[in-house]
C-alpha positions as CSV (number, residue, x, y, z in Angstrom):
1,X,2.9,117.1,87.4
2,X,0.7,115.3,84.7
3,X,1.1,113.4,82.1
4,X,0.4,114.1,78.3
5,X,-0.5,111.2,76.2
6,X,-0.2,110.3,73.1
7,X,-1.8,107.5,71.2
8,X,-0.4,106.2,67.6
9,X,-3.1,104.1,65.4
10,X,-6.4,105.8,66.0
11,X,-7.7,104.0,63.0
12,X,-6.3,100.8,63.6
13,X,-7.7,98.1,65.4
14,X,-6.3,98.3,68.7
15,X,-5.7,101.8,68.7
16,X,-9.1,102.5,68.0
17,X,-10.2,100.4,70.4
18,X,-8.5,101.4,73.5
19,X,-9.7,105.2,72.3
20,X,-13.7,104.2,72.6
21,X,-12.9,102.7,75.5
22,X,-10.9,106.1,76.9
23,X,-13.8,107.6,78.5
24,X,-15.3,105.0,80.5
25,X,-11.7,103.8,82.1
26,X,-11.4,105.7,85.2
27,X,-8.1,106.7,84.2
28,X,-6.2,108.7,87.0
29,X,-6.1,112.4,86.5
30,X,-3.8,113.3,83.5
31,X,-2.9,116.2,81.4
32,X,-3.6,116.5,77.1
33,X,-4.3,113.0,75.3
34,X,-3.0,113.4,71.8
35,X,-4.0,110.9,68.8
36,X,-1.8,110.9,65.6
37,X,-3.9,110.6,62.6
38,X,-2.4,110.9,59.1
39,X,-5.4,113.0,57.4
40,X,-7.8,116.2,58.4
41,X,-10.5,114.1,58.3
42,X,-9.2,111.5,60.9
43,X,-8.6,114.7,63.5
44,X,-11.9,115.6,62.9
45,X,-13.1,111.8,63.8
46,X,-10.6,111.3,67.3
47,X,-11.5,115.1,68.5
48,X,-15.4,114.1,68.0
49,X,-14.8,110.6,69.2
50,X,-12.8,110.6,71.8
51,X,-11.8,113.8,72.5
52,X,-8.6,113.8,72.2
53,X,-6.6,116.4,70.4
54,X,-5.5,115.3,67.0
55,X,-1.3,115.4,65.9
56,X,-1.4,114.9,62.4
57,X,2.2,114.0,61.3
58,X,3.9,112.0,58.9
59,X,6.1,109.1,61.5
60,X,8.6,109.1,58.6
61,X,9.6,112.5,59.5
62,X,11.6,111.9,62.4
63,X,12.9,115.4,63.3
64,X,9.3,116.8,62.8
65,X,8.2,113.9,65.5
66,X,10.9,114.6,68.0
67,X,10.4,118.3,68.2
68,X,6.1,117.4,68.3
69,X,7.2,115.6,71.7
70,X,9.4,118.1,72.7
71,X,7.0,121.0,71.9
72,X,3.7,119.2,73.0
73,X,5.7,117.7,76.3
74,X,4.4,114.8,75.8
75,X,5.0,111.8,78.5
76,X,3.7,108.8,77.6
77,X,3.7,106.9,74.3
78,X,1.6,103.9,72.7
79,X,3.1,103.3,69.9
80,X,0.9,100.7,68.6
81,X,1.7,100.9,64.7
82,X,4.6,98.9,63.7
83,X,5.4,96.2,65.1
84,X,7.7,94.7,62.7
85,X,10.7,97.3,62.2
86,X,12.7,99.9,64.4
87,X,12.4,102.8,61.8
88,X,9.9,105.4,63.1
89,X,9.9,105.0,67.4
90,X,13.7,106.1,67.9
91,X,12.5,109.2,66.6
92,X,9.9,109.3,69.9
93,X,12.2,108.0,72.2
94,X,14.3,110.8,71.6
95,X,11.8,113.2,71.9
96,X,10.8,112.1,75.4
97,X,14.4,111.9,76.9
98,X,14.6,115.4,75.9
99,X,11.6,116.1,77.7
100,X,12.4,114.5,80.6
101,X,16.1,116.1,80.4
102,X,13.8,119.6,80.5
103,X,11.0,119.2,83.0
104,X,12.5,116.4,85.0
105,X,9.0,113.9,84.2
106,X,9.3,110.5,84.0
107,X,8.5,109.1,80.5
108,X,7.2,106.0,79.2
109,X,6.9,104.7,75.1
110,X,5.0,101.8,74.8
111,X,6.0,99.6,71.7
112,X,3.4,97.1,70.3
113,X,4.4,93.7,69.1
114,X,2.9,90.6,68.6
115,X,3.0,86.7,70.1
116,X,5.0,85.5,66.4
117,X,8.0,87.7,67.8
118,X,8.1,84.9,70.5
119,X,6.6,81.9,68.2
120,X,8.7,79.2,66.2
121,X,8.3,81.8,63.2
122,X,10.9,84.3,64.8
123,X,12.9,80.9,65.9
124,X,12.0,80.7,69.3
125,X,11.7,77.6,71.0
126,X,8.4,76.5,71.9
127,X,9.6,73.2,73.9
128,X,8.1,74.7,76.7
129,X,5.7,77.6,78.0
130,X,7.7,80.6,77.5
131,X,6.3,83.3,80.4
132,X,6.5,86.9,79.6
133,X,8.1,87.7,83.0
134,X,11.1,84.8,81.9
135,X,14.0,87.3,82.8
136,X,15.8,85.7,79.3
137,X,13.2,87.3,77.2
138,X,15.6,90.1,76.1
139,X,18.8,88.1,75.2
140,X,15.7,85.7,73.3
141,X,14.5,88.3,70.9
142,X,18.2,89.8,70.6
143,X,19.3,86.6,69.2
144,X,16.4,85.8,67.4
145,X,17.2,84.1,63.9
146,X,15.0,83.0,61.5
147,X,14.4,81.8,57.7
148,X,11.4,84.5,57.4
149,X,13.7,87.9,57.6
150,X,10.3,90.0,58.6
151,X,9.9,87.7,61.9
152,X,13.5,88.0,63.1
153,X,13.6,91.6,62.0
154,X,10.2,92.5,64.1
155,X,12.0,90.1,67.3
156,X,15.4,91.8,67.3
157,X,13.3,95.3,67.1
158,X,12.2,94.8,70.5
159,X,15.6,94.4,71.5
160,X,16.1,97.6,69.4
161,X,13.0,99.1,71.7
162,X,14.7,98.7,74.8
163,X,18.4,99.3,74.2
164,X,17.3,103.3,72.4
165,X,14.9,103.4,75.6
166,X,17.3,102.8,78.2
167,X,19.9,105.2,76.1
168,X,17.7,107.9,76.6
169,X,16.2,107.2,79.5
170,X,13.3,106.9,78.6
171,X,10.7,103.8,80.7
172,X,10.2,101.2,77.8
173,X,7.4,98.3,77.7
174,X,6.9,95.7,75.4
175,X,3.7,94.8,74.7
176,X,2.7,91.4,72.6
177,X,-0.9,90.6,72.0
178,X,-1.8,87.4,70.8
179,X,-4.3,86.2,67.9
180,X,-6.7,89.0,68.6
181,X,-10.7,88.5,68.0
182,X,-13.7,90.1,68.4
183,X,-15.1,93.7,67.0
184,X,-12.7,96.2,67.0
185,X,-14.8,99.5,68.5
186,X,-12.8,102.2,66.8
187,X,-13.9,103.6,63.4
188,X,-11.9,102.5,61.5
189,X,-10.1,98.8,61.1
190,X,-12.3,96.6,62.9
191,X,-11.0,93.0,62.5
192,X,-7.7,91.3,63.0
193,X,-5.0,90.4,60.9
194,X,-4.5,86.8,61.0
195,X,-8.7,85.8,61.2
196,X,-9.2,87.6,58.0
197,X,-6.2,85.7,56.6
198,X,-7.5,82.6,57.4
199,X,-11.2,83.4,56.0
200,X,-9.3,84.4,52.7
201,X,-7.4,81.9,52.3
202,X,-10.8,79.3,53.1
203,X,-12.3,81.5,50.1
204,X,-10.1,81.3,47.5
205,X,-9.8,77.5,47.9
206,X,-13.1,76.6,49.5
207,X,-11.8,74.8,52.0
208,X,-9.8,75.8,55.6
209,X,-6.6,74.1,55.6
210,X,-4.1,73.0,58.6
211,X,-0.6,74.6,57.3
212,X,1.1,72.8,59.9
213,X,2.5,69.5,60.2
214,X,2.2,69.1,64.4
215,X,-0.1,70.4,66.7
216,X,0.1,74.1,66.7
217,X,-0.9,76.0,69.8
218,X,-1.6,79.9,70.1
219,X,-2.5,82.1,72.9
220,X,-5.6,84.1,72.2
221,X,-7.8,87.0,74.0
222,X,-10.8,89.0,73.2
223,X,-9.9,92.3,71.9
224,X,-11.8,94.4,74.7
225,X,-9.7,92.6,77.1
226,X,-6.5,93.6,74.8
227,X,-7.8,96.9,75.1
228,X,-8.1,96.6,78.7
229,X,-4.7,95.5,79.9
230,X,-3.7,98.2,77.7
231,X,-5.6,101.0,79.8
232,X,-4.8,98.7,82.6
233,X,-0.9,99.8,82.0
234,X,-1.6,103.4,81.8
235,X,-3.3,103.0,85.3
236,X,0.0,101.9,86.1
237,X,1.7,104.5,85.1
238,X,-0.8,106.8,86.4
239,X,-8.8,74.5,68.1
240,X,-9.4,78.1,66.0
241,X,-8.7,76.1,62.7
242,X,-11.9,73.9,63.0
243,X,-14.5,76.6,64.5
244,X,-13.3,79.1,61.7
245,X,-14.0,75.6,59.6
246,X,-17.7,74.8,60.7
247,X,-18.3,78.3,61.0
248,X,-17.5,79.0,56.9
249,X,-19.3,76.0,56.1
250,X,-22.8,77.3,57.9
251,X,-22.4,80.6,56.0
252,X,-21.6,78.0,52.9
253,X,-18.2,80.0,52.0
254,X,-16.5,76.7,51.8
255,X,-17.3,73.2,50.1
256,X,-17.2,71.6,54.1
257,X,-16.0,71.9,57.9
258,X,-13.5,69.6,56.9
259,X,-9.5,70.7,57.9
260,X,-7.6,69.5,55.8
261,X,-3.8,69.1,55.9
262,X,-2.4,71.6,53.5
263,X,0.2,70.0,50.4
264,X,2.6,72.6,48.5
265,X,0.0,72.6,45.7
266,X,-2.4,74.4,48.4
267,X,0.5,76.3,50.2
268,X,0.9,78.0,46.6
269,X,-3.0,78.4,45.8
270,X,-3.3,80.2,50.0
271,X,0.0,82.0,49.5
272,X,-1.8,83.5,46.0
273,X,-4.8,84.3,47.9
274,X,-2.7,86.1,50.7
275,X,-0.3,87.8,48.3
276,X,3.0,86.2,49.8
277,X,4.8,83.0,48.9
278,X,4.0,79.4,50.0
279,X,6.0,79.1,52.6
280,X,5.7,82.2,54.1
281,X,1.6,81.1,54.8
282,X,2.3,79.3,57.6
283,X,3.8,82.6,59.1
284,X,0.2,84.2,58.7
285,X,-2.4,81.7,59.7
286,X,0.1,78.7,61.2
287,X,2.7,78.1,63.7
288,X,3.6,77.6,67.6
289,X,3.5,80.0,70.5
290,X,4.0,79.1,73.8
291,X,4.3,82.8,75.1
292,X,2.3,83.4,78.3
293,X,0.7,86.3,80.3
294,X,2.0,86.7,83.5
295,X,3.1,90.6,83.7
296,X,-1.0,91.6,83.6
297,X,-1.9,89.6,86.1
298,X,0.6,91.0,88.6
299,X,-0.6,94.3,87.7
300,X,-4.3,93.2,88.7
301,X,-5.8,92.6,85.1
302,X,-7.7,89.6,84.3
303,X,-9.4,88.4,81.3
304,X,-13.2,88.8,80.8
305,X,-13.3,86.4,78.2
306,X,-11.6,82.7,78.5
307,X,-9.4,81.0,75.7
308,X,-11.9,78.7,74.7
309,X,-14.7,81.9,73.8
310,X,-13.0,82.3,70.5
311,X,-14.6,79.3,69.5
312,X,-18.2,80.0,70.7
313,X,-18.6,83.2,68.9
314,X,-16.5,81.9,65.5
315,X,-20.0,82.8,63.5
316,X,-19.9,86.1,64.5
317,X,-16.6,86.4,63.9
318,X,-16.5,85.3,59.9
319,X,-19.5,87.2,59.5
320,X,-17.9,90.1,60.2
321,X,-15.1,89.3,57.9
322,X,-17.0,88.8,55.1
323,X,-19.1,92.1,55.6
324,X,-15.8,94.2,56.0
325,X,-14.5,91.9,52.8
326,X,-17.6,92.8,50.8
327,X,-17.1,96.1,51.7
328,X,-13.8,96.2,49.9
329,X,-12.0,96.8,53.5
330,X,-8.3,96.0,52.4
331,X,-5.9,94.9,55.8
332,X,-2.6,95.7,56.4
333,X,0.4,93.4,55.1
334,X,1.6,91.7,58.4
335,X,5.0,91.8,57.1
């Protein structure tokens, strides 16, 4: 029996992403891919696009969501559109236990989070390298306490994720990108969160700042390779601180390629910038992560692009910004 699919975030980043790269994946044989879009005109884009059939539905409606699954018989979801809050996906886990209570299908729901769930921010220890196939990775995000409420809300939602998945019987998987670069390919949100948080922050102070007092480390990939291990699933089933720093001075967006270490003075001036307070900053450009890859790898992805590539193609990268900043693009609040 096939699969339907369904895709949340056809204009985001990600989302879009893995949708221009739909057609050229090779994907097993499968059944209707769905895309929710939130206007007309976005339907009109994914059905042209990619070819998938457009849902458009407000998430916030949650019986209008669950009887969409129930009706469409829909399989398999990416949610790939909140990762900070369990409001919207019990709505789609409950759909596809019905389903599956019906036809008898397996079902699977994808939930989207990020590497902060499993950084210092969320209050998780970075000591050591924390593997995403460390069998303590559930009771880690259950417990998860933090000063920031949005980071330990976002790690105790993946708990959330799993606990309404398993109730239902319904196939759950976490999925945590990193700090995401490169071109997004989809048509509509094309860069990442936290780069364009760090080039707006360098602009309103002309300068790129350190917001951290020790050495911070965070893992990175290239987004087509996010994209990737994402189609890779569904198979399955079926030193950025200085580069961003040289690279703004070049373009001549700040006074030099100079880091320096960032004083509460500058915390406040960045956290104005940003629209958040001082000492939430850190949260969006800063921090530890010692979260690791392991699950993709076992599964048969691998990388196209090494860690260290972010840093070659940093010029590319705040150019971009600084078109889609020009061009008045506004980016999601993390939080």
């Amino acid at each position: 029996m096939s699969h339907n699919i369904l895709i949340t975030g056809a204009s985001g980043y990600l989302g879009g992403t893995v949708l221009a790269r739909w057609k050229n994946a090779n994907l097993p044989p499968y059944g209707i891919l769905y895309a929710l879009v939130r206007s007309e005109d976005q339907g009109e884009q994914v059905q042209r696009l990619y070819g998938a059939e457009p849902l458009v539905l407000n998430v916030s409606d949650h019986e209008t969501v669950t009887q969409t699954i129930i009706d469409k018989q829909i399989t398999i979801v990416y949610y790939l559109i909140d990762a900070y809050s369990a409001k919207h996906q019990p709505a789609f886990i409950k759909g596809l236990g019905e389903v599956k209570r019906k036809t008898g299908k397996d079902v699977h729901f994808l939930h989207m989070t990020g590497s902060k769930q499993f950084s210092r921010h969320a209050g998780v220890s970075v000591d050591q390298v924390l593997l995403d196939t460390d069998p303590r990775l559930y009771d880690i995000q259950k417990g998860a306490k933090s000063k920031h409420q949005f980071a330990a809300e976002s790690a105790n939602t993946n708990a959330t994720i799993i606990d309404t998945a398993e109730a239902h019987g319904v196939s759950s998987y976490i999925f945590a990108p990193c700090l995401v670069y490169g071109q997004g390919e989809g048509f509509g949100s094309r860069t990442s969160i936290q780069d364009v948080d760090i080039v707006r922050a360098a602009l309103k102070l002309r300068r790129v700042y350190k917001v951290d007092t020790d050495d911070p480390i965070w893992p990175v990939c290239h987004v087509s390779d996010t994209a990737e291990l994402y189609l890779h699933i569904l198979r399955r089933i079926l030193s950025v601180y200085s580069a961003m720093a040289r690279a703004l001075a070049k373009h001549g967006l700040v006074e030099d390629d100079v880091v320096a270490q960032a004083d509460d003075e500058v915390l406040a001036k960045m956290g104005e910038a940003l629209g958040v307070a001082p000492d939430e900053v850190p949260v969006l450009i800063g921090g530890r992560c010692m979260f690791t890859p392991e699950h993709g790898r076992k599964i048969g992805w691998e990388p196209q692009y090494p860690p260290h590539h972010i840093l070659d193609v940093t010029d590319d990268e705040v150019e971009f910004i600084m078109k889609e900043l020009e061009g008045g693009n506004k980016r999601p609040d993390i939080r």
